[in-house]
C-alpha positions as CSV (number, residue, x, y, z in Angstrom):
1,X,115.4,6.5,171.7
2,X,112.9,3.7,165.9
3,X,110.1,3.3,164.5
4,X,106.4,2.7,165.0
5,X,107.3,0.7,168.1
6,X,108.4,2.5,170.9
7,X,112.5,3.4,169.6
8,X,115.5,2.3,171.7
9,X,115.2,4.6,174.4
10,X,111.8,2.8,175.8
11,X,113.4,-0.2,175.3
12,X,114.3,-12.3,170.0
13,X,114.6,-15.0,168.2
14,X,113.1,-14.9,164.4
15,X,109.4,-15.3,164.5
16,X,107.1,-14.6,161.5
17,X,103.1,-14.9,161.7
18,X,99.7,-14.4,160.0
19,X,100.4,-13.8,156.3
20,X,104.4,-13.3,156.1
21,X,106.3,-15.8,154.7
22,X,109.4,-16.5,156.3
23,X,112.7,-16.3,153.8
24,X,115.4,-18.3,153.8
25,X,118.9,-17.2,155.5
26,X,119.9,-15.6,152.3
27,X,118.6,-12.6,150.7
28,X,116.2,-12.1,147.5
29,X,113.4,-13.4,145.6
30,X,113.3,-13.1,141.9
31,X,110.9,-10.4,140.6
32,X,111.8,-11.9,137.3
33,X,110.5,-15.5,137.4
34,X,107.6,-15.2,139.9
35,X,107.4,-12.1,141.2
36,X,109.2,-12.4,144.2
37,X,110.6,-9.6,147.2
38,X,112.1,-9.7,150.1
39,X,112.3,-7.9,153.0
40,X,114.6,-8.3,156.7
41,X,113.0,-6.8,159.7
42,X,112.9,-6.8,163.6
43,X,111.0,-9.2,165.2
44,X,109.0,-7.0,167.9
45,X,105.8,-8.3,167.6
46,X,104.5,-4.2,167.1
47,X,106.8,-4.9,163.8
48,X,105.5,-7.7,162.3
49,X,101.7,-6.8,163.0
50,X,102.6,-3.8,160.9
51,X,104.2,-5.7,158.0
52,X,102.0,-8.6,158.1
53,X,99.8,-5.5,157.2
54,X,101.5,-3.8,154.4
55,X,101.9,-7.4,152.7
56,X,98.5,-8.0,152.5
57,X,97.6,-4.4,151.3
58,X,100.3,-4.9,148.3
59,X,99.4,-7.9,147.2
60,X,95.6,-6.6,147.0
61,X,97.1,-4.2,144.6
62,X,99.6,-6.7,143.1
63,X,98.8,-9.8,143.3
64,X,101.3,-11.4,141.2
65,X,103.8,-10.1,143.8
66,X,105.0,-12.2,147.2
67,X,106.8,-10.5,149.7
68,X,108.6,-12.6,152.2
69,X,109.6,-11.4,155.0
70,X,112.5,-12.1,157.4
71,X,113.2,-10.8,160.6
72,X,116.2,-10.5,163.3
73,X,116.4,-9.8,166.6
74,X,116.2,-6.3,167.6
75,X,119.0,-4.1,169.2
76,X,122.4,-4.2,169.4
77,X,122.7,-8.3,168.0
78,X,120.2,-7.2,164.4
79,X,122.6,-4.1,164.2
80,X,124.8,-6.6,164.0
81,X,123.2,-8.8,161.5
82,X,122.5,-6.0,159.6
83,X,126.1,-5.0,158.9
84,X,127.1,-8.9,158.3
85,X,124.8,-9.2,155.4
86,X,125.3,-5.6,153.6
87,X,129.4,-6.7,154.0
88,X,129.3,-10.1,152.7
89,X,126.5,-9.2,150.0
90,X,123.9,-11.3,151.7
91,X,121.3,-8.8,152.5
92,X,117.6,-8.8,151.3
93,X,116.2,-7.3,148.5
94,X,115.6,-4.6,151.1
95,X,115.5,-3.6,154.7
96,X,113.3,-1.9,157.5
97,X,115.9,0.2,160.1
98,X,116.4,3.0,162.0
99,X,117.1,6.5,160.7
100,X,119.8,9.1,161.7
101,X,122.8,8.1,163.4
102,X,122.6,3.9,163.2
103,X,121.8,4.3,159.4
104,X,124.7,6.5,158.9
105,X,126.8,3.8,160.7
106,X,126.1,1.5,157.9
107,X,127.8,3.5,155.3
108,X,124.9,4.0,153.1
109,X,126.9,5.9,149.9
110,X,129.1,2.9,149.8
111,X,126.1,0.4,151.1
112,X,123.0,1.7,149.5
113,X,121.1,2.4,146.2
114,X,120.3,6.2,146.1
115,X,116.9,7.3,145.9
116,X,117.0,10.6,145.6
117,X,115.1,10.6,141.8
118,X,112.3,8.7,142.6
119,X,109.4,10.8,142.7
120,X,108.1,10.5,145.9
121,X,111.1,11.6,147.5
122,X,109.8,15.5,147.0
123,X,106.9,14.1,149.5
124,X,109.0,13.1,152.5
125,X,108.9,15.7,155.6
126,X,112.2,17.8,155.9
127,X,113.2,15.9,159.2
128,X,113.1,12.6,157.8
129,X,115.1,13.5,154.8
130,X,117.9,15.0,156.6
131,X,117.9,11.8,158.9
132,X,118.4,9.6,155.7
133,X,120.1,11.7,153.6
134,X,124.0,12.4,152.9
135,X,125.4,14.9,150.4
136,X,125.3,12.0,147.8
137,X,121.9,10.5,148.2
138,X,118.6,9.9,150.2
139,X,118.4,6.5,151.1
140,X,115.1,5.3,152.1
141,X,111.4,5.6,152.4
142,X,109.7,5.5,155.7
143,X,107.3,2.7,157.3
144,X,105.5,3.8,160.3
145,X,104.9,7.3,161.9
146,X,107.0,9.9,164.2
147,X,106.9,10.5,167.6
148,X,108.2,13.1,169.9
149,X,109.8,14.3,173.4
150,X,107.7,16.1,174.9
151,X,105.2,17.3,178.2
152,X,102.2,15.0,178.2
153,X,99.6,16.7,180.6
154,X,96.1,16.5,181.4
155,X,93.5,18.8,179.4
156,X,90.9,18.1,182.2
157,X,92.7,19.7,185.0
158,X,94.0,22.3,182.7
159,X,90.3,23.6,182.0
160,X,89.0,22.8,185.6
161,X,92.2,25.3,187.2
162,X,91.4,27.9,183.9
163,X,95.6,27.5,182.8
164,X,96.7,27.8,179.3
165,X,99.7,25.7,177.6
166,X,102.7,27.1,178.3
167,X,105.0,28.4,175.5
168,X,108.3,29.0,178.2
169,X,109.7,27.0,180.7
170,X,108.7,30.3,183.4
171,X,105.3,29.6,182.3
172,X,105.4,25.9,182.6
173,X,107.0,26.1,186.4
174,X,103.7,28.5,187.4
175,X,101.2,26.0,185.6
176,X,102.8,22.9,187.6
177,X,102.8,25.1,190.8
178,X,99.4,25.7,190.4
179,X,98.2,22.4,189.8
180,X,100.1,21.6,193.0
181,X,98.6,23.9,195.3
182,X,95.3,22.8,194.2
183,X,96.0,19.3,195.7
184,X,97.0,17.6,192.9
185,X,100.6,16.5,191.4
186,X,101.9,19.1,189.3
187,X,104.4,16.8,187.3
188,X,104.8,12.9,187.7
189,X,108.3,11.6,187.3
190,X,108.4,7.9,187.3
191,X,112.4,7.2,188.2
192,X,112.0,3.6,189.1
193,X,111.7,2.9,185.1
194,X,115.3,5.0,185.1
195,X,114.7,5.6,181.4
196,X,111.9,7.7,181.3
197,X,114.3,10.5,183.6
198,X,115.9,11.2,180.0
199,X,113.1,13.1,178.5
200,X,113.6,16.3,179.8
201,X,116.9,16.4,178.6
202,X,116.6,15.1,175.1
203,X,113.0,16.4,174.4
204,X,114.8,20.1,174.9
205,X,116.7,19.4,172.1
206,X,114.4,21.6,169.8
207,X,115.1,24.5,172.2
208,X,119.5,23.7,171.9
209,X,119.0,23.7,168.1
210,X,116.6,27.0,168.0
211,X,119.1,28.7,170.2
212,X,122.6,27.5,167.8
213,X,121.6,25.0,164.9
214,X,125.1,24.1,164.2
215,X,125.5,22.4,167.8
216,X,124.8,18.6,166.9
217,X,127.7,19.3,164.7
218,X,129.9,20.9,167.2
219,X,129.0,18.3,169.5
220,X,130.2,15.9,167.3
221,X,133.4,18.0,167.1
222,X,133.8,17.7,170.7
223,X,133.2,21.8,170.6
224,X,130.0,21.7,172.2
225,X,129.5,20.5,175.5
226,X,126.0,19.6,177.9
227,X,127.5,22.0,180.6
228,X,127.0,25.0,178.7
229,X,124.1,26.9,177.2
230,X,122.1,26.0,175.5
231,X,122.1,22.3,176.2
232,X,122.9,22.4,180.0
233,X,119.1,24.2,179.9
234,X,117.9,20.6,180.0
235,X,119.3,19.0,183.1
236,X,118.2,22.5,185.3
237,X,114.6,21.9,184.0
238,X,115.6,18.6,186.2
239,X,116.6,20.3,189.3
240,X,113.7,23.4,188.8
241,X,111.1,20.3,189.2
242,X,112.3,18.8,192.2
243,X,113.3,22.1,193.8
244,X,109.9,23.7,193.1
245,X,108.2,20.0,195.3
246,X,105.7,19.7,192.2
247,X,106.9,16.2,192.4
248,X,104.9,12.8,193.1
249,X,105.8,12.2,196.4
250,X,106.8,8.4,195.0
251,X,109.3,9.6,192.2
252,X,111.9,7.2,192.9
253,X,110.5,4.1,193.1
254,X,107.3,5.0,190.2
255,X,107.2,3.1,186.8
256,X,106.5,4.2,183.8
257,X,103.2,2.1,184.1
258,X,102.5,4.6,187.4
259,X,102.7,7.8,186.0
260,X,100.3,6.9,182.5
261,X,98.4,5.8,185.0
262,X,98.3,9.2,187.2
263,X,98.1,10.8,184.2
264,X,95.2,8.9,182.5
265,X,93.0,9.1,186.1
266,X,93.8,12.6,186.2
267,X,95.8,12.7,189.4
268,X,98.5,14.6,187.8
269,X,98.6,17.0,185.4
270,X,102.4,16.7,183.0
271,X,104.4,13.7,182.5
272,X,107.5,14.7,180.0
273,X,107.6,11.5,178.2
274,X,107.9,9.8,174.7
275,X,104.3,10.5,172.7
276,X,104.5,6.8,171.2
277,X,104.8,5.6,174.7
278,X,102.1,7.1,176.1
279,X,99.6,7.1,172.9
280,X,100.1,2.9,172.9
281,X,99.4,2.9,176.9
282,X,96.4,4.7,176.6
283,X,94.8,2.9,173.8
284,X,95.7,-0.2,175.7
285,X,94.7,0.6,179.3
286,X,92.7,3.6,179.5
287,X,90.7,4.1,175.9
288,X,88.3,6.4,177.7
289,X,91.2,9.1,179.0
290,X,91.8,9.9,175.2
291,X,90.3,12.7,175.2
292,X,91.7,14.1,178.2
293,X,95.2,13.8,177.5
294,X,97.0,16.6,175.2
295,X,100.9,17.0,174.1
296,X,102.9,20.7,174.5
297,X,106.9,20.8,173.4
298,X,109.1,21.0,176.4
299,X,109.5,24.9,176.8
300,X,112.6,26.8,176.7
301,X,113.1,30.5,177.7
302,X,111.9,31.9,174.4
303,X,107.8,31.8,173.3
304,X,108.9,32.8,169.7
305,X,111.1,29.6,169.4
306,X,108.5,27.3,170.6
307,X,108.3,23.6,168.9
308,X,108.6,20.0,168.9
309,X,111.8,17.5,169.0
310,X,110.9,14.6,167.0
311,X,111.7,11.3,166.5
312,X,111.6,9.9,163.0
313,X,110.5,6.3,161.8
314,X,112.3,3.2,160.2
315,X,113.4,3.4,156.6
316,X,113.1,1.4,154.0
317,X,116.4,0.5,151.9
318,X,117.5,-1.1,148.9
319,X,121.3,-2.7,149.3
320,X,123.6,-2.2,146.1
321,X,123.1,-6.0,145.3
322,X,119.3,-5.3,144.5
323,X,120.1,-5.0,140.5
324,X,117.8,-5.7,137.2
325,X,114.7,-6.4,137.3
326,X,114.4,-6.9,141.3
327,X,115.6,-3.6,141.8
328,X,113.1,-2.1,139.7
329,X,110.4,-4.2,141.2
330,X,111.6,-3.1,144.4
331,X,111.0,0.6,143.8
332,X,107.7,-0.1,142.9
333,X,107.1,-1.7,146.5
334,X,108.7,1.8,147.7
335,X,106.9,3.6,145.8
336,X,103.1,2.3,147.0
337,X,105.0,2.6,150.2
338,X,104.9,6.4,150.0
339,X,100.9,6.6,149.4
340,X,98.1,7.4,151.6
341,X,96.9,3.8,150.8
342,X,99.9,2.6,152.7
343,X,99.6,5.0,155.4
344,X,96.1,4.2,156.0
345,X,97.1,0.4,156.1
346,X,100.0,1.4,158.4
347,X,97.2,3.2,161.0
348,X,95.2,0.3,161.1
349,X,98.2,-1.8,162.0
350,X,99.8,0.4,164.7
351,X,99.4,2.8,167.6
352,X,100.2,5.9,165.9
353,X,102.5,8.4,168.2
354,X,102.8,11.1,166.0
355,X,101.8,12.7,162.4
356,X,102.9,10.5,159.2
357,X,105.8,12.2,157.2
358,X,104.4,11.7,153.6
359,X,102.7,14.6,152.6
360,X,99.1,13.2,151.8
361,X,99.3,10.8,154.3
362,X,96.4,12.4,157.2
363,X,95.4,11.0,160.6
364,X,92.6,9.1,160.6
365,X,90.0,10.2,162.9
366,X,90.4,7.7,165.5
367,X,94.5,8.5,166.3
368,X,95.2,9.3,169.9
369,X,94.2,12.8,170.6
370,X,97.3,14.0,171.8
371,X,98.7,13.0,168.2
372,X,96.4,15.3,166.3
373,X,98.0,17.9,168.9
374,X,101.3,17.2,167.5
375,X,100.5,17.8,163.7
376,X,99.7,21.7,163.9
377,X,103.5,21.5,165.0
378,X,104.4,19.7,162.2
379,X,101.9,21.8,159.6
380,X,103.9,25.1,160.8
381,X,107.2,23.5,160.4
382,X,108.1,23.7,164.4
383,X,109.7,20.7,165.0
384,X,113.0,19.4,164.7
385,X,115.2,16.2,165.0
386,X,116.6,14.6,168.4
387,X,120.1,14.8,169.2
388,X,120.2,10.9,168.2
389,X,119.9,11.6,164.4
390,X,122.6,14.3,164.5
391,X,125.1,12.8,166.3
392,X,126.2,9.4,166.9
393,X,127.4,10.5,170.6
394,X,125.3,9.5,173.4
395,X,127.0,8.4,177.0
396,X,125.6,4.8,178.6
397,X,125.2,6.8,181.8
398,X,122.7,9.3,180.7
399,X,119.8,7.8,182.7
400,X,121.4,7.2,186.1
401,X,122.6,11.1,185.5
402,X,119.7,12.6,185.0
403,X,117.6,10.6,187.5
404,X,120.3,12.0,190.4
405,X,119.5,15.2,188.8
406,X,115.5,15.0,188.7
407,X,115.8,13.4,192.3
408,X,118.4,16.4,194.1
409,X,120.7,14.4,194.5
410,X,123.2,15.5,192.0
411,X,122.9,20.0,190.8
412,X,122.2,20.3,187.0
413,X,125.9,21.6,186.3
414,X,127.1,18.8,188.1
415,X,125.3,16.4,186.1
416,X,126.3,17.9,182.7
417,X,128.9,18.1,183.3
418,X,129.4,14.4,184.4
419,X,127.3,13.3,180.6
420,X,130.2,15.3,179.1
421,X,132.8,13.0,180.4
422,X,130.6,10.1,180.4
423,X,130.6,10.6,176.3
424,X,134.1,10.8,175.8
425,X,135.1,7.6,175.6
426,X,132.2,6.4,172.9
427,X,133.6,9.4,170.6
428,X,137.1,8.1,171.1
429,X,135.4,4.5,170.1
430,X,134.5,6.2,167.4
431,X,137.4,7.3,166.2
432,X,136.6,11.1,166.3
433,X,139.6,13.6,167.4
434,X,138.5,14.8,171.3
């Protein structure tokens, strides 16, 4: 499901505006005759308003510096792009992409300049080091904030029917069974927007790793399967919604656009859903509900394991054909990158959905409430990555899975057991030995 737009799971032609200047097709500037950087990018409009942003904030700073600024479409055809420039040596000075898994596929110790001695590096959160790290280097800095998988609910019902936030999943089950018997919807699924049924499973994953931290790698290994536990814990918290009727009564046919709503006007009290998602829908459409609305991490069966699965942002990387002069001009880019100025310029630009993961870099008062929820999570060291930057394994069927699960149609066994075949071809694709 990267970066400070909603990633691939909520989810053009080359488009620049405001203050970006467009590059030409081929990479680079020239730090040494002008001053000059460049950068390749997506070309969601949540993108650009956020480097139109940082451009202008670093050339308050350093004025006798231009960044230009190219972008690609996103998804599958800039992956594409991507790789086609770092083969043929026609990439940028640098580049904003995901983390985890898609970086990895790039090859970044045969792709990448290392970055593991600059200074800032022993600033960068734990998470997003290990999602753009290998054993021979770290290989960017990040641009934008985190977000996470995880139960959305409403703080107003929670104080008018006296309930506390749950720390297991026994205790979630009573809270939404309470809020239903009081009249109101206990947990809004919104299966006519079949992504959103995905949460569940993939926001558990801090629960799978608490409970064996080596599976991602087993996984991978083909070891490791959804059907058992841990992981197959996901899908029943699937089936225990629907079986327990805590349900909208309009599940299946819902959009995403439905439940925030629900949510926001406080006819129901969870949603398990992406915190980016919901912190830029409520700052769009419902800027008074703010307040109201709090995050909790999807519970498992143990209160001492409790904690978030997290999402990290883009990176920012430097090619191996970044050398001289424009390479070290280029680290001085990441490095103001890495400062609370840039932060704070990257909070004005965005809709944050989670803490920054540069220590130094704080909320500003005005983030979405629920965000500020998330950073006690992230103070105490209780989060941990999604599946996604672990593994490069994920099924195309995963959605329509889950949403027979979440509606009864399909038991939870029977589902994971279907995502486990529906993966084996992509690891075969990728050449792995299952």
């Amino acid at each position: 499901m990267g970066n400070a737009q909603p990633r691939r799971l909520a989810l053009g032609a080359v488009g620049v505006v405001g203050a970006l200047a467009l590059a030409g097709c081929s990479g680079g500037g020239d730090a040494a005759d002008g001053g000059e950087l460049s950068i390749y990018i997506d070309s969601n409009p949540s993108s650009i308003a956020l480097w139109d942003g940082l451009v202008a904030g670093y050339a308050e700073v350093n004025p006798d510096v231009t960044i230009e600024v190219e972008t690609h479409p996103a998804g599958g055809e800039g992956d594409n792009l991507i790789k086609t420039r770092l083969s043929t040596g026609d990439m940028n000075d640098m580049f904003w992409y995901n983390s985890g898994s898609l970086l990895m596929a790039l090859g970044p110790d045969k792709q990448l300049v290392s970055l593991s001695d600059e200074e800032w590096a022993a600033d960068l959160d734990d998470n997003f080091v290990q999602a753009v790290s290998t054993e021979e280097g770290l290989y960017g800095v990040p641009v934008g904030a985190s977000f996470a998988g995880a139960m959305v609910y409403n703080k107003d019902i929670y104080a008018e029917l006296g309930l506390e936030v749950p720390t297991t999943w026994d205790e979630f089950m009573a809270n939404a069974e309470a809020v239903t018997d009081a009249g109101l919807v206990g947990v809004v699924q919104s299966f006519g927007d079949a992504w959103t049924s995905q949460v569940p499973v993939l926001g558990d994953f801090f629960n799978v790793t608490a409970d064996n931290p080596d599976w991602a790698d087993e996984y991978t290994a083909g070891e490791a399967k959804f059907v058992d536990e841990p992981a197959v814990a996901g899908f029943q918290h699937l089936q225990d919604i629907h079986d327990a009727g805590v349900l909208n009564e309009d599940f299946a046919s819902a959009t995403y656009d439905d439940a925030v709503r629900m949510l926001a006007e406080g006819e129901a009290a969870h949603y398990p859903m992406l915190t980016g998602n919901v912190a830029e829908a409520l700052g769009a459409n419902y800027p008074d509900a703010d307040a109201s609305i709090g995050v909790f991490p999807i519970p498992g069966a143990d209160s001492a394991s409790n904690g978030l699965t997290v999402w990290m942002p883009n990176g920012v990387y430097v090619p191996k054909t970044t050398e001289g002069e424009q390479l070290e001009a280029t680290k001085e880019f990441l490095t103001w990158l890495a400062t609370p100025e840039s932060c704070a310029i990257q909070a004005d630009s965005t809709t944050l959905g989670g803490p920054f993961v540069v220590a130094g870099c704080e909320l500003p008062d005005n983030a979405p409430a629920l965000v500020h929820d998330m950073q006690a999570y992230f103070d105490e060291g209780r989060t941990s990555l999604a599946l996604e930057f672990l593994s490069a394994i994920k099924g195309p069927s995963l959605e329509q899975i889950t949403v027979e699960v979440g509606s009864g149609i399909r038991s939870a066994d029977d589902g994971a057991a279907l995502y486990d075949q529906d993966v084996v071809k992509q690891a075969q694709q990728l050449g792995l030995d299952w």
